[in-house]
N, CA and C atoms as a LAMMPS dump frame, in Angstrom:
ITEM: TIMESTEP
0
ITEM: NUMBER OF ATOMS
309
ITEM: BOX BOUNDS ff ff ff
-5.0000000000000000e+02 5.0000000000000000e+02
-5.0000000000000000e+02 5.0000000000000000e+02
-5.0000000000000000e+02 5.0000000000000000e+02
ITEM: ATOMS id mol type element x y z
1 1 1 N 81.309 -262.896 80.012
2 1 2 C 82.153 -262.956 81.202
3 1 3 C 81.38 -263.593 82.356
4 2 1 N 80.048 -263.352 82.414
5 2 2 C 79.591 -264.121 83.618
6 2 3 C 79.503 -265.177 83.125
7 3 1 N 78.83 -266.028 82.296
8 3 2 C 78.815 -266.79 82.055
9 3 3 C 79.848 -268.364 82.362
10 4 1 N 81.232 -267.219 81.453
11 4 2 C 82.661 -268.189 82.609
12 4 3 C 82.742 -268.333 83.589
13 5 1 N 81.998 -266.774 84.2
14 5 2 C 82.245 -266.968 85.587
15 5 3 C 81.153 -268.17 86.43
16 6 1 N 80.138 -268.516 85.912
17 6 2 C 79.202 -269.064 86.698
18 6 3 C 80.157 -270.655 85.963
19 7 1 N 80.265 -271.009 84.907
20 7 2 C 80.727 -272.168 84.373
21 7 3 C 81.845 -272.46 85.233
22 8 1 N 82.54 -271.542 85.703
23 8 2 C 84.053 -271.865 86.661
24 8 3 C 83.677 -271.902 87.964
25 9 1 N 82.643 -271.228 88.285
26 9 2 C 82.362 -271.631 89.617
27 9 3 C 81.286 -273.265 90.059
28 10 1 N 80.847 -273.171 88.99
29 10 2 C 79.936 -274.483 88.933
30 10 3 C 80.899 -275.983 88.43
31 11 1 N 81.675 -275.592 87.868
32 11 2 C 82.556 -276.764 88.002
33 11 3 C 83.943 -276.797 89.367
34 12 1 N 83.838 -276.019 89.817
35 12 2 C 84.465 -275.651 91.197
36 12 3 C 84.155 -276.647 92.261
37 13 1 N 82.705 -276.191 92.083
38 13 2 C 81.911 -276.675 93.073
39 13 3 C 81.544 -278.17 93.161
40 14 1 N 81.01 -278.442 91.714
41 14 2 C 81.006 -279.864 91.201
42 14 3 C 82.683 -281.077 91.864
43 15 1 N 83.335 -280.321 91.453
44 15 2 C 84.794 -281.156 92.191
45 15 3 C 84.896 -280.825 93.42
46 16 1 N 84.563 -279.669 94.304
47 16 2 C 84.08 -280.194 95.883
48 16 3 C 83.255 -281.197 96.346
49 17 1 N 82.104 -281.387 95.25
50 17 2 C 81.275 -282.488 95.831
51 17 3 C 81.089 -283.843 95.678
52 18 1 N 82.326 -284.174 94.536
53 18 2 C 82.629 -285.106 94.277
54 18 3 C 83.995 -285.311 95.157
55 19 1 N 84.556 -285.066 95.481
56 19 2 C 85.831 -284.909 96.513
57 19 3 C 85.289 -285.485 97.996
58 20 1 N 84.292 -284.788 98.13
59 20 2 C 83.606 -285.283 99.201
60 20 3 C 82.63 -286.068 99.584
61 21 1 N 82.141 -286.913 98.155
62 21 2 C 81.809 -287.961 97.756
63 21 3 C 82.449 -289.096 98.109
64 22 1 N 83.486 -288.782 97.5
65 22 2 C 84.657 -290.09 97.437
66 22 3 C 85.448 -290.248 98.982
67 23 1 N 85.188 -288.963 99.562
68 23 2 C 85.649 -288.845 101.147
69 23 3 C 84.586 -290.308 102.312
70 24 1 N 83.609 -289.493 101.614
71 24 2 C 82.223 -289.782 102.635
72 24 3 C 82.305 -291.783 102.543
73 25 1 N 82.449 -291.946 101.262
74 25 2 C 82.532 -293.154 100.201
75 25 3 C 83.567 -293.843 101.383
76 26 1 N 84.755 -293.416 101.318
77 26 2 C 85.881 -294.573 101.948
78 26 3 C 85.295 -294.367 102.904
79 27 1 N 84.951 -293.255 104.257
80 27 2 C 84.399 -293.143 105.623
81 27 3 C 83.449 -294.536 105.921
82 28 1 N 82.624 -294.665 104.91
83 28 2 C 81.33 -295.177 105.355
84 28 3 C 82.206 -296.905 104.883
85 29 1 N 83.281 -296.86 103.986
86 29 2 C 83.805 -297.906 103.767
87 29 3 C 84.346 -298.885 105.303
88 30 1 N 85.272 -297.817 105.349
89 30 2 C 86.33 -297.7 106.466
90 30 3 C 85.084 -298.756 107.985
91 31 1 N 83.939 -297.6 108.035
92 31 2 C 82.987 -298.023 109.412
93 31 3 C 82.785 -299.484 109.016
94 32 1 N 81.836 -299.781 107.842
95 32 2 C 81.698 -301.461 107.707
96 32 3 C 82.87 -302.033 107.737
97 33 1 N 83.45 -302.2 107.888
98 33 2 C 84.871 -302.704 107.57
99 33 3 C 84.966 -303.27 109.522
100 34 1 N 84.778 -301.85 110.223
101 34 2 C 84.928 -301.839 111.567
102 34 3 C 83.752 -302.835 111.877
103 35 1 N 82.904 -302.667 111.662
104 35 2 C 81.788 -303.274 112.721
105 35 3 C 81.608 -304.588 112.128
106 36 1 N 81.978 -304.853 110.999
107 36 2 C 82.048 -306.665 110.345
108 36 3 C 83.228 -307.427 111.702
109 37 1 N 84.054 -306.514 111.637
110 37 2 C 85.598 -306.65 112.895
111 37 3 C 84.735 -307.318 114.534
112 38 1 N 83.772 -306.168 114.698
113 38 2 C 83.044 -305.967 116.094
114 38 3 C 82.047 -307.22 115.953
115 39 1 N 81.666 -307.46 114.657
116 39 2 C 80.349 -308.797 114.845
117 39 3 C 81.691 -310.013 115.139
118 40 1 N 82.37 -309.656 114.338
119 40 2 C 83.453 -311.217 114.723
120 40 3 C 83.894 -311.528 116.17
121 41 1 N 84.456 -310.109 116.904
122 41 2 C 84.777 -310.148 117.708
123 41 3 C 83.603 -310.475 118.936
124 42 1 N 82.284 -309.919 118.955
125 42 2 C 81.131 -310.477 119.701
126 42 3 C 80.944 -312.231 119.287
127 43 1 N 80.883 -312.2 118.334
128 43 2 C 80.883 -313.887 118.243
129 43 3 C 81.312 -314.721 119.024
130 44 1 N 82.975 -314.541 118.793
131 44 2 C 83.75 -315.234 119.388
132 44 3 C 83.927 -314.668 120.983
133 45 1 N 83.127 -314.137 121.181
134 45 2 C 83.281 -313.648 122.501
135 45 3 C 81.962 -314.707 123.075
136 46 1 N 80.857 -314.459 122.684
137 46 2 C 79.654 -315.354 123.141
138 46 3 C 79.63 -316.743 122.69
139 47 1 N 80.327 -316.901 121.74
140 47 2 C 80.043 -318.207 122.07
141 47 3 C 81.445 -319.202 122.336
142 48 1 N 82.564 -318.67 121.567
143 48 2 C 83.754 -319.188 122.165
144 48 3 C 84.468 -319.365 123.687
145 49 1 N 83.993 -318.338 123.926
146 49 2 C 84.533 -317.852 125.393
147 49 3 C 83.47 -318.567 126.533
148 50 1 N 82.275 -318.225 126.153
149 50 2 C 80.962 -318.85 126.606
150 50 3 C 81.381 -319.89 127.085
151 51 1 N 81.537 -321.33 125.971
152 51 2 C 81.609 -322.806 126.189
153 51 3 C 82.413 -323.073 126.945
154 52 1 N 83.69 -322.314 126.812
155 52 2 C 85.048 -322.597 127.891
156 52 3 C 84.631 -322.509 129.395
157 53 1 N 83.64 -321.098 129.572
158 53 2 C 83.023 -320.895 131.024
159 53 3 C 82.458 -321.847 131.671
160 54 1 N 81.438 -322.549 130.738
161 54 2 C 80.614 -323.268 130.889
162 54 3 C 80.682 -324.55 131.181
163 55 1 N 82.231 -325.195 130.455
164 55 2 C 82.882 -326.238 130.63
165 55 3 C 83.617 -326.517 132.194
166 56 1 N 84.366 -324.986 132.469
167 56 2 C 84.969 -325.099 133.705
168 56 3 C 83.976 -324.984 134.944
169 57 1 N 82.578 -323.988 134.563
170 57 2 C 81.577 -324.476 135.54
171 57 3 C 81.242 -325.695 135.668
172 58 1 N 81.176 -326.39 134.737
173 58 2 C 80.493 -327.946 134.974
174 58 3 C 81.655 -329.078 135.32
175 59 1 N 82.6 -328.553 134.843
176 59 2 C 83.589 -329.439 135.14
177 59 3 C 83.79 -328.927 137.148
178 60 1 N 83.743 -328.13 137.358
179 60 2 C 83.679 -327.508 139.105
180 60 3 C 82.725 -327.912 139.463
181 61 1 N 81.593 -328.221 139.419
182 61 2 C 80.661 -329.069 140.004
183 61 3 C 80.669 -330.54 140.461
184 62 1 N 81.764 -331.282 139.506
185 62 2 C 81.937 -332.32 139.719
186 62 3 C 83.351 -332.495 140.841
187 63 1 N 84.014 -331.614 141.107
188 63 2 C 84.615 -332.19 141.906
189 63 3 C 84.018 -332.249 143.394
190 64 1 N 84.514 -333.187 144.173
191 64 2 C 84.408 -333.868 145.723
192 64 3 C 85.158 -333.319 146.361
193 65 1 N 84.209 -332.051 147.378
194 65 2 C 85.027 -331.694 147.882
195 65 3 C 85.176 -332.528 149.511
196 66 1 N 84.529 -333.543 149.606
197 66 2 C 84.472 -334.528 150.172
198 66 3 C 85.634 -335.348 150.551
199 67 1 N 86.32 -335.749 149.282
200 67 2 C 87.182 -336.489 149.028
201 67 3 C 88.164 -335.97 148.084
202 68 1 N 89.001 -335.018 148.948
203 68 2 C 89.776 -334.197 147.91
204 68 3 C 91.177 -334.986 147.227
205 69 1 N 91.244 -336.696 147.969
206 69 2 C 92.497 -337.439 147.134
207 69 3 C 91.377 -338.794 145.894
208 70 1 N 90.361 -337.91 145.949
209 70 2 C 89.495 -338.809 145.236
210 70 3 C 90.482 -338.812 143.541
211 71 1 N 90.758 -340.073 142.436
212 71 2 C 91.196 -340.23 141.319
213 71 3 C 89.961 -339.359 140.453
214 72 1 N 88.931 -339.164 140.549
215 72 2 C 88.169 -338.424 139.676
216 72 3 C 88.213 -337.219 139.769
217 73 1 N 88.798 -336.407 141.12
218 73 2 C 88.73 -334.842 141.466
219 73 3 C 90.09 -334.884 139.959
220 74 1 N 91.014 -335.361 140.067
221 74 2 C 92.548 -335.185 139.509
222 74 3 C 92.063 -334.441 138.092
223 75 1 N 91.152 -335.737 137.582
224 75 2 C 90.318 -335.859 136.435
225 75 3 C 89.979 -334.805 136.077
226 76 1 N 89.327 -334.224 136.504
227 76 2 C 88.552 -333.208 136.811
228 76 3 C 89.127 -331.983 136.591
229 77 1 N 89.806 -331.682 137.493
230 77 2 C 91.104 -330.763 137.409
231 77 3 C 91.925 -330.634 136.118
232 78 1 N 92.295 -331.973 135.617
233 78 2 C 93.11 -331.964 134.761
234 78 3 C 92.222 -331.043 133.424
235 79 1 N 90.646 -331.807 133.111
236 79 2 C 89.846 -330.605 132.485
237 79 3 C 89.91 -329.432 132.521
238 80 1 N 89.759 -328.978 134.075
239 80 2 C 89.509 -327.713 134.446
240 80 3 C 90.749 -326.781 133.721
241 81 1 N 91.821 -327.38 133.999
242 81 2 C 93.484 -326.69 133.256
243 81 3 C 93.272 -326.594 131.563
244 82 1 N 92.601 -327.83 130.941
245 82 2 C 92.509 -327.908 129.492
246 82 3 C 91.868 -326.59 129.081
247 83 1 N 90.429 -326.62 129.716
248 83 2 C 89.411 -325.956 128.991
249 83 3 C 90.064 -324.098 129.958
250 84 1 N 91.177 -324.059 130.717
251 84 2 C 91.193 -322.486 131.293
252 84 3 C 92.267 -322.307 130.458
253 85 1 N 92.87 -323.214 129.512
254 85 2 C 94.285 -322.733 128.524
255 85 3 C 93.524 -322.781 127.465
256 86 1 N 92.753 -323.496 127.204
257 86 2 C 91.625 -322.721 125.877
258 86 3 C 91.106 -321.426 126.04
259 87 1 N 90.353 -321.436 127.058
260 87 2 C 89.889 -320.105 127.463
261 87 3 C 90.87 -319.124 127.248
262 88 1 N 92.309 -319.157 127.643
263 88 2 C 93.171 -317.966 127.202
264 88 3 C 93.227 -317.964 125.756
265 89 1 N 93.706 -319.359 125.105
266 89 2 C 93.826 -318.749 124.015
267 89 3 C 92.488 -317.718 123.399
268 90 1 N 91.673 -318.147 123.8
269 90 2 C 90.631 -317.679 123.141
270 90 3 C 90.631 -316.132 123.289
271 91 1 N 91.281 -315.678 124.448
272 91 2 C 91.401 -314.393 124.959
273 91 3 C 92.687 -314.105 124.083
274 92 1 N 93.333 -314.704 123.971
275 92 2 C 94.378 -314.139 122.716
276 92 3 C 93.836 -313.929 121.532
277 93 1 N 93.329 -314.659 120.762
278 93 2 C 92.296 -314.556 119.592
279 93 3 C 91.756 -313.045 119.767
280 94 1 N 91.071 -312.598 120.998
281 94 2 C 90.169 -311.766 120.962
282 94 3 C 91.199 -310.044 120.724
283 95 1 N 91.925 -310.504 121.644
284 95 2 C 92.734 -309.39 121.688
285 95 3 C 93.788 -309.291 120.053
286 96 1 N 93.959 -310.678 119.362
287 96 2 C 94.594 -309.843 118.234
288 96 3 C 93.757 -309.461 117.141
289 97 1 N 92.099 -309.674 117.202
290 97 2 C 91.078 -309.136 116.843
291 97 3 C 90.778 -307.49 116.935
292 98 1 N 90.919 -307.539 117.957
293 98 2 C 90.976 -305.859 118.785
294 98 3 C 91.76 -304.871 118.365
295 99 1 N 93.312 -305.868 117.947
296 99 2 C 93.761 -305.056 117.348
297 99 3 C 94.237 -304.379 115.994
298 100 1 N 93.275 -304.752 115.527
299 100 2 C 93.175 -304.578 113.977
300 100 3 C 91.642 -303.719 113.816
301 101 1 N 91.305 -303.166 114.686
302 101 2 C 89.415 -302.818 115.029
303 101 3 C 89.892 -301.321 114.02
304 102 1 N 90.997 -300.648 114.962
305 102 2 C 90.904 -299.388 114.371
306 102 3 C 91.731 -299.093 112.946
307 103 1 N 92.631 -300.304 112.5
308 103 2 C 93.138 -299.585 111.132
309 103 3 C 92.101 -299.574 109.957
């Protein structure tokens, strides 16, 4: 009788810890899953978003504020609009990134 009894409790136990094996298993799945999400999303945050900044800074340097009916300010401008509707999209990108972080 003990004997069953230790055999029934030891396989009891054995399927708790395999239960919670396979728990721990998807958990730790589930996290990489997240932070592969978070490296993508830093990526495209530093360097996508980056260049767009960087573009509309340099492209703002060049205008005259000297000569504000100057044909090259227009120019200029007209960049400045290109690379700040990239820049959103890029902020769209990020955000439908974001939202896929937690399923």
């Amino acid at each position: 009788i003990i004997t069953i009894k230790l055999r029934s409790n030891y396989e009891r136990e054995k399927n708790i810890v395999k239960t919670r094996t396979q728990q721990v298993a998807a958990r730790w799945a589930r996290i990489s899953e997240q932070n592969e999400k978070l490296r993508d999303i830093a990526w495209v945050q530093s360097h996508k978003v980056r260049a767009q900044v960087a573009t509309i800074l340099g492209l703002a340097e060049l205008i005259s504020a000297d000569k504000p009916n100057d044909a090259a300010n227009a120019e200029v401008l007209n960049g400045i609009k290109t690379a700040a509707r990239n820049l959103d999209d890029v902020i769209h990108e990020i955000n439908k990134m974001t939202e896929t972080v937690g399923d």
